[in-house]
ZATI-523438 format. One record per residue: residue in one letter; x, y, z of N, C-alpha, C, O in turn. Coordinates in steps of 0.02 Angstrom, whole numbers, plus 50000, padded with zeros to 5 digits. Layout:
ZATI-523438
aXYZXYZXYZXYZ ...
This chain:
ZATI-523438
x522874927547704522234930347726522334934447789522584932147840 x522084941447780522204943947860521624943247899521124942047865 x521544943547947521314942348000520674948748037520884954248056 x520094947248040519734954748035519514953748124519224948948149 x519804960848165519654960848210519234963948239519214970048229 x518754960848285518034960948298517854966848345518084967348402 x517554970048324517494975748363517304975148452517064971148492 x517514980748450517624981448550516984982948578516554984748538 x516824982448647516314983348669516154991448661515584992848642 x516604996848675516995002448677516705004148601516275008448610 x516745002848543516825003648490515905002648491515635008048478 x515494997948502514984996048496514515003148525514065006448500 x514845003248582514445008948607514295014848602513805018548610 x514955015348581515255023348520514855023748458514565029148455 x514735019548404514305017548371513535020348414513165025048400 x513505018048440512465020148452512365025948482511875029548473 x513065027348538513005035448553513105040248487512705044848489 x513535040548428513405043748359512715042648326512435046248285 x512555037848349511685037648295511155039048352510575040048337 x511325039248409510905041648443510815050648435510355054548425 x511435050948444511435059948414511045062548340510615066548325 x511475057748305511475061748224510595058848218510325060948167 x510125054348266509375053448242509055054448296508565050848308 x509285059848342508745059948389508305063148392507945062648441 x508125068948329507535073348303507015066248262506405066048267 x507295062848237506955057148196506725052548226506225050148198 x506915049348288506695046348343506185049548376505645046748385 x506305055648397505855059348448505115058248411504565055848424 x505475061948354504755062648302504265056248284503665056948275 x504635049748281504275041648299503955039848365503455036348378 x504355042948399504125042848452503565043248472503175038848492 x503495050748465502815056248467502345050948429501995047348465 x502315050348382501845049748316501545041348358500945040048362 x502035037248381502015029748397501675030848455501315026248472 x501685036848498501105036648580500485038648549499945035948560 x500625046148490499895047348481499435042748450498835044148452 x499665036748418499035033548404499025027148453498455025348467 x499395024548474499225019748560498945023948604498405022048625 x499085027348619498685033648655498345036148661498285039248714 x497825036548606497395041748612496925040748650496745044848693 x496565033348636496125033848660495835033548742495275034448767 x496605031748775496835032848850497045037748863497005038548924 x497315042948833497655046448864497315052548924496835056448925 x497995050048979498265056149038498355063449052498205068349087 x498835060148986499335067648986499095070848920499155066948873 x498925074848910498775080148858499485080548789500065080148810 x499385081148733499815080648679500195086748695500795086648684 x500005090448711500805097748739501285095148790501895094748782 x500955093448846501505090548899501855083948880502365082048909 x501525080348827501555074048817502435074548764502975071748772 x502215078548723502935083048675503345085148722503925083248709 x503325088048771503825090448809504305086448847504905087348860 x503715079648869504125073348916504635072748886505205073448906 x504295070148792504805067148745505325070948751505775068548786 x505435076248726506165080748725506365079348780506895076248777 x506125080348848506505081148894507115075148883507725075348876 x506525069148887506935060948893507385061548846507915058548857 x507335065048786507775062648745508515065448760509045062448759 x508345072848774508905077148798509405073548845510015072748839 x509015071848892509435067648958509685060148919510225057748935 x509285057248875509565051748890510175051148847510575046448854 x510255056448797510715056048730511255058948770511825057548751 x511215062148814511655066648847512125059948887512725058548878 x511525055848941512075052048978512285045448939512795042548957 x511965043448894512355040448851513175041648833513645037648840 x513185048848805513735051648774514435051848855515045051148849 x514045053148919514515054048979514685046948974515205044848947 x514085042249010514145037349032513935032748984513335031148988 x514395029148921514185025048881513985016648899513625012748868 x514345015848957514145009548987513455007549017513305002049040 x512945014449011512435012749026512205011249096511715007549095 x512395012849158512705013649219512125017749243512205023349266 x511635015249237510995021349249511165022349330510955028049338 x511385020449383511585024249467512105026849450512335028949503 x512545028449395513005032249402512775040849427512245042349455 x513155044149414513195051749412513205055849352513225062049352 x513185052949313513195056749229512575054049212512355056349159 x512125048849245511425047849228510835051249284510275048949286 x511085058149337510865060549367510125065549347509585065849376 x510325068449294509845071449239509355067449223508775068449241 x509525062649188509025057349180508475055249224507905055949202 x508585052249295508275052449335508015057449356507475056549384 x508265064349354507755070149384507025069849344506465069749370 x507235069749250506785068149217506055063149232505475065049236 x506295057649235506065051549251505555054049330504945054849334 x505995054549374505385057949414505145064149417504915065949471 x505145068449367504585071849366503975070449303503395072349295 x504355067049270503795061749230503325058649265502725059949267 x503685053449299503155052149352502685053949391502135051349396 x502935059449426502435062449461501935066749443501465068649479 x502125069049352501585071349324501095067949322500545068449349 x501385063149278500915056349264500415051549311499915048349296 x500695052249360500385049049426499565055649457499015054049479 x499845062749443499325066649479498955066249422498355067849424 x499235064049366498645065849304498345058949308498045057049258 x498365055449352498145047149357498135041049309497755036349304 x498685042849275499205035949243499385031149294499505033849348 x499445023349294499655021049340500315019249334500425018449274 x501055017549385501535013449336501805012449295502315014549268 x501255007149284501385002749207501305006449147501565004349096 x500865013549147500625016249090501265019949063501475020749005 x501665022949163502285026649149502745022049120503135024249077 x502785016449134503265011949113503245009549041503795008749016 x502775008349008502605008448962502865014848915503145013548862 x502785020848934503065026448903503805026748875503975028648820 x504145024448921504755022548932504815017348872504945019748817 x504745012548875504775006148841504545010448763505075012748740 x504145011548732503795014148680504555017848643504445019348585 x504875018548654505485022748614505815017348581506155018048530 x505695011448613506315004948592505975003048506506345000148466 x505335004748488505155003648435505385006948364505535004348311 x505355014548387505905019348329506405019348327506665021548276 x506985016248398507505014948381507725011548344508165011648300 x507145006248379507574995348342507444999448268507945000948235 x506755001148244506805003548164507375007248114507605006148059 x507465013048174508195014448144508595012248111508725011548052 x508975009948205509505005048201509494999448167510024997348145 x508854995648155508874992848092509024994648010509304991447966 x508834998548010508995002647936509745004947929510045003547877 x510095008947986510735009347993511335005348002511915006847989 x511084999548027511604994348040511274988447995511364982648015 x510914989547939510904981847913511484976947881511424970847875 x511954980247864512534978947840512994976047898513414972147878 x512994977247973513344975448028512844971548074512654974348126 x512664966748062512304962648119512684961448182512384960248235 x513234961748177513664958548256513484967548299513154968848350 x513874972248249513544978848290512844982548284512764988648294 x512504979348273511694980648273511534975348339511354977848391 x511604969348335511384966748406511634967948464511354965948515 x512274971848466512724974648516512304979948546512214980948607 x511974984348482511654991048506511004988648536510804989148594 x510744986248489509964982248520510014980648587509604982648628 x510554976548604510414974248680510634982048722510244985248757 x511214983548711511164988648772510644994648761510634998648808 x510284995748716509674999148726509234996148775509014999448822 x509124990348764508554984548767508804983448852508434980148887 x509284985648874509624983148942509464989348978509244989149035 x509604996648938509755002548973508885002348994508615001949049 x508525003048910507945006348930507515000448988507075002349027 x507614997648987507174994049040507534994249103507094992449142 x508004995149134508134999949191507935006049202507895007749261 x507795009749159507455015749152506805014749155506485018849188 x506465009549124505595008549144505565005749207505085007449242 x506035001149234505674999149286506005003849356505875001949413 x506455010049344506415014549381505995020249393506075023649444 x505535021749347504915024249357504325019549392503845021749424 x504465012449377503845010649411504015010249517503655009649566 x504755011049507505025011749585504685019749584504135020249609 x504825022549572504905031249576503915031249582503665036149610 x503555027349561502815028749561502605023549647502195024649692 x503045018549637502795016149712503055020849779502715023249824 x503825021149769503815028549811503405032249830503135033149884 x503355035049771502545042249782502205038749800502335038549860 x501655033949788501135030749787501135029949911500745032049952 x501695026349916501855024949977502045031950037502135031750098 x502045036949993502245043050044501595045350056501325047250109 x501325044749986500415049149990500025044750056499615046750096 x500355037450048499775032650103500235035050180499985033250232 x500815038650183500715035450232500805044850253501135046050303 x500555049950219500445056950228499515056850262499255059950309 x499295052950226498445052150230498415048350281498015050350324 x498815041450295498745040350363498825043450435498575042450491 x499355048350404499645051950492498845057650469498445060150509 x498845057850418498185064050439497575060350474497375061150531 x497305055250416496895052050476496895050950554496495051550599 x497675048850545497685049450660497565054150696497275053450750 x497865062650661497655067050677497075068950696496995071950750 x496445066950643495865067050621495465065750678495075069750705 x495655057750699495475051750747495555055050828495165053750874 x496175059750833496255063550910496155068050900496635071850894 x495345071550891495275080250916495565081850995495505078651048 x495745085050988495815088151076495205095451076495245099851034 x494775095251121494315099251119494425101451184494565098751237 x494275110451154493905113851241493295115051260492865119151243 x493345108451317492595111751358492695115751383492125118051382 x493075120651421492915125751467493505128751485493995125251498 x493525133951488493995141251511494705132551551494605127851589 x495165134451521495695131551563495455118851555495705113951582 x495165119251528494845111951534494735109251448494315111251408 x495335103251436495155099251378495075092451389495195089151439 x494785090651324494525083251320494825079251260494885080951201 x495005073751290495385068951217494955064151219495105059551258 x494365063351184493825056851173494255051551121494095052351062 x494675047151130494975040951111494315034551085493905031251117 x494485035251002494265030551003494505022650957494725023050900 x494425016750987494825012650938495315009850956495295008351015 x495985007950917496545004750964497165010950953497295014950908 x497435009351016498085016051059498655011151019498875006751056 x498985011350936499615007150951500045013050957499835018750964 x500625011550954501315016450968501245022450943501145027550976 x501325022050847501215027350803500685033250843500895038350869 x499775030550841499265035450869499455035050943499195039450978 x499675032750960499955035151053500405041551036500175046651061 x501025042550995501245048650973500855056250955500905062150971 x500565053250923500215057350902499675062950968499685069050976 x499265057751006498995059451058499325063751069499135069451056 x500015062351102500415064251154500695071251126500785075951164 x500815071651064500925080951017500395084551014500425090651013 x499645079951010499115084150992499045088251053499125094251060 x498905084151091498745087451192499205090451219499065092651275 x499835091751195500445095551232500235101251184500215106851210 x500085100651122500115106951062499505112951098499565119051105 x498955108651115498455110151141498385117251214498125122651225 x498925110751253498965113851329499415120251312499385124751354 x499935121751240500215124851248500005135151211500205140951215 x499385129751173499155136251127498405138051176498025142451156 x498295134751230497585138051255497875135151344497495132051382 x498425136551358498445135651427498015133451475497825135851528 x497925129751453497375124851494497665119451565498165115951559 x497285119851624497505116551671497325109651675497675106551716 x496945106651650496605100551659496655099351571496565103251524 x496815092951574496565087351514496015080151523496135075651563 x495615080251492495205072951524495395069151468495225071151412 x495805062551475495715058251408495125052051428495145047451470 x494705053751388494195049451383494265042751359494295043351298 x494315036551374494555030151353493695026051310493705022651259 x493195027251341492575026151301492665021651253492495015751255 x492985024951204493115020251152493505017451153493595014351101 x493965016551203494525011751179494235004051194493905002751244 x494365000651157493934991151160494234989151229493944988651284 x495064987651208495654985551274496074989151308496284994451284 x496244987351361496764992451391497274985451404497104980751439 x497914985851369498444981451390499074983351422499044989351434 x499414981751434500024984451455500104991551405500084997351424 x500204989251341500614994251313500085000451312500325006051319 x499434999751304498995006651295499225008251369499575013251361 x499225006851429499425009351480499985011951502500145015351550 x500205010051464501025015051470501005019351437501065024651467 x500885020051333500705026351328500195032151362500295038251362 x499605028651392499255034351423499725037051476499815043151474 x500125032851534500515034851576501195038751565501495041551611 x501425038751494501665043751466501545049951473501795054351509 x500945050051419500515054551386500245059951468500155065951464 x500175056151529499895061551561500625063351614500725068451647 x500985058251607501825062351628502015069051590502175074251618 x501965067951509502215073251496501635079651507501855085351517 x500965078451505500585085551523500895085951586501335090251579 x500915084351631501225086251688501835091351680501855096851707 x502245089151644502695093751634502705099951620503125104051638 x502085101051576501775106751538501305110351589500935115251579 x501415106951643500735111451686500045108551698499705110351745 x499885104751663499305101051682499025096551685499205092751640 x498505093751728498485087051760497845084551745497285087051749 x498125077251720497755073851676497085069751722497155067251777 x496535069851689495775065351709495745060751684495865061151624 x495555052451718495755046451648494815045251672494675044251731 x494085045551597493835045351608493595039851557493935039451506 x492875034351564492595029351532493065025551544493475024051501 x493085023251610493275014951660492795012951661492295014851693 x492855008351620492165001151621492264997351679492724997651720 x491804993951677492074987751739492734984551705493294985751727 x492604980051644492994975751614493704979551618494184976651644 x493744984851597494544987751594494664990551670495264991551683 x494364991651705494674991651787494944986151801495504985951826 x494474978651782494914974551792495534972751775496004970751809 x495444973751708496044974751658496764977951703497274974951719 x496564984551716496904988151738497524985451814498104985251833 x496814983951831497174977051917497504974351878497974977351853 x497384968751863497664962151835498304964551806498814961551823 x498364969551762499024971251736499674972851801500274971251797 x499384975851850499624981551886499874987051891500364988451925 x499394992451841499664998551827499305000851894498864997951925 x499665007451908499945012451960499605018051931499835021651887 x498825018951968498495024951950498135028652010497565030652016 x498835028752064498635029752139498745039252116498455043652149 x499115040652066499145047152087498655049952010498855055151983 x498165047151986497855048951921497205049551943497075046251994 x496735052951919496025053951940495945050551875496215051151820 x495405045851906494795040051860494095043551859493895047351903 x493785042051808493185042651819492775038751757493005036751704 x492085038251781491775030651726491425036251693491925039951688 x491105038551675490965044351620491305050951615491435054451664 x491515052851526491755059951531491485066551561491795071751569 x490385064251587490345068751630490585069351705490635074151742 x490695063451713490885064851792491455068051792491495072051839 x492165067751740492565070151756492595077951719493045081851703 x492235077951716491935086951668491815090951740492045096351759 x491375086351772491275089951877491995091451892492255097051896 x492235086751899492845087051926493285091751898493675094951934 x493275092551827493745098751797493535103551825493915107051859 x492985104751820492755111651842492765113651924492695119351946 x492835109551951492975112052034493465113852033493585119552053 x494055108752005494795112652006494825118351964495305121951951 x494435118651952494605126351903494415132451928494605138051912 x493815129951988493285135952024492705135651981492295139152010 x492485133751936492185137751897491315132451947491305126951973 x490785137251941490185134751989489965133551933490035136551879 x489525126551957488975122851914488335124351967488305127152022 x487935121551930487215119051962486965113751909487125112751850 x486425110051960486255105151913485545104251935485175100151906 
């Protein structure tokens, strides 16, 4: 009796990259047909772009199959693939799919394959479950790298809308020929202390202005750390030429202010932004009446 030797992992894989080729018009086409009726009645993406994903995926994925048969989706021969994958995503995401819907997309191919590959390998069960799993292995690295690739996006948009909001939160306004105002309101942490500190330099530098008043009004607390960014914040106008007004000292945050022991022997205070609006304007020359 001779001895029948069991095919190689090598051999297994070679196997599904040939039937991945010689059926990937027949797949695609299951494909298609298997979203449009799960689909319809949700659907995102429109049936033209929706045809186009398919090819794309299929193109890339038959492709790095054939480079990279080990299925090695961080390799470099699965680079294509992923370009795919995220711009899938990000279609899918502006067309307001969530995720899971993209992930799901992904996943939805494993059904015309297994059918296939069932029909093609019924005669070889040891290399039919060989193929099954590394499909079943690849494609779900591939779904759950779109659902990374959608939290990505998802996390850049929050934190694009947040720096705009801070923006939003520090107008720098001109009251008067040479004189701005930063009305603060809310809490000073590090991040919106930055921000301040670009808005009011951007400010002093596009309307040459001699005076800045940052209005504190709204700020609830003054602790150490809001006091150092403000003491920043009016170091660097200094640099730029102009000298900062710290206005809306409550009682409570004067005390504050003691008790900490910040150093505001060389800063002009004032308890309303009108009082220090007087004061801009003397240094500036400019005559009031009242």
């Amino acid at each position: 009796m001779t001895a029948t030797t069991p095919p190689t992992t090598n051999s297994y894989l070679s196997h599904f990259t040939d039937f991945l080729e010689a059926q990937r018009n027949a797949i695609q086409a299951q494909w298609e047909a298997h979203l449009d009726i799960h689909t319809l009645a949700n659907r995102k993406v429109n049936k033209e772009m929706q045809r186009s994903q398919c090819a794309d995926f299929m193109t890339a994925f038959v492709k790095a199959m054939r480079d990279e048969p080990t299925a090695n989706i961080e390799s470099r021969a699965w680079n294509d693939m992923r370009k795919v994958l995220e711009e899938i995503s990000s279609t899918r995401a502006k067309a307001g799919s969530t995720a899971s819907d993209t992930a799901a997309f992904v996943f939805s191919i494993k059904q015309p394959i297994f059918a296939l590959l069932r029909d093609s390998l019924a005669g070889q069960p040891t290399v039919l479950a060989s193929a099954v799993w590394t499909l079943g292995t690849v494609l779900d690295g591939l779904g759950l790298y779109t659902v990374e690739l959608f939290q990505r996006g998802r996390d850049q948009i929050v934190a694009r809308q947040q720096l705009e909001l801070l923006e939003l939160s520090t107008p720098v306004i001109s009251l008067w020929k040479g004189v701005l105002a930063l009305p603060l309101i809310g809490t000073l942490d590090s991040m919106r202390a930055q921000v301040v500190m670009e808005s009011i330099l951007e400010k002093i530098v596009s309307t040459g202005a001699t005076i800045a008043i940052i209005d504190i009004t709204g700020v609830p607390t003054v602790d150490t750390l809001v006091a150092q960014h403000l003491m920043r914040t009016i170091a660097a106008a200094r640099l730029m030429g102009a000298d900062c007004i710290i206005s809306g000292i409550r009682p409570q945050i004067a005390q504050t202010i003691v008790h900490l022991g910040v150093d505001l022997q060389n800063v002009t205070t004032k308890a309303t932004l009108a009082d220090a609006f007087v004061v801009a304007l003397e240094r500036t020359g400019a005559r009031t009446r009242f």
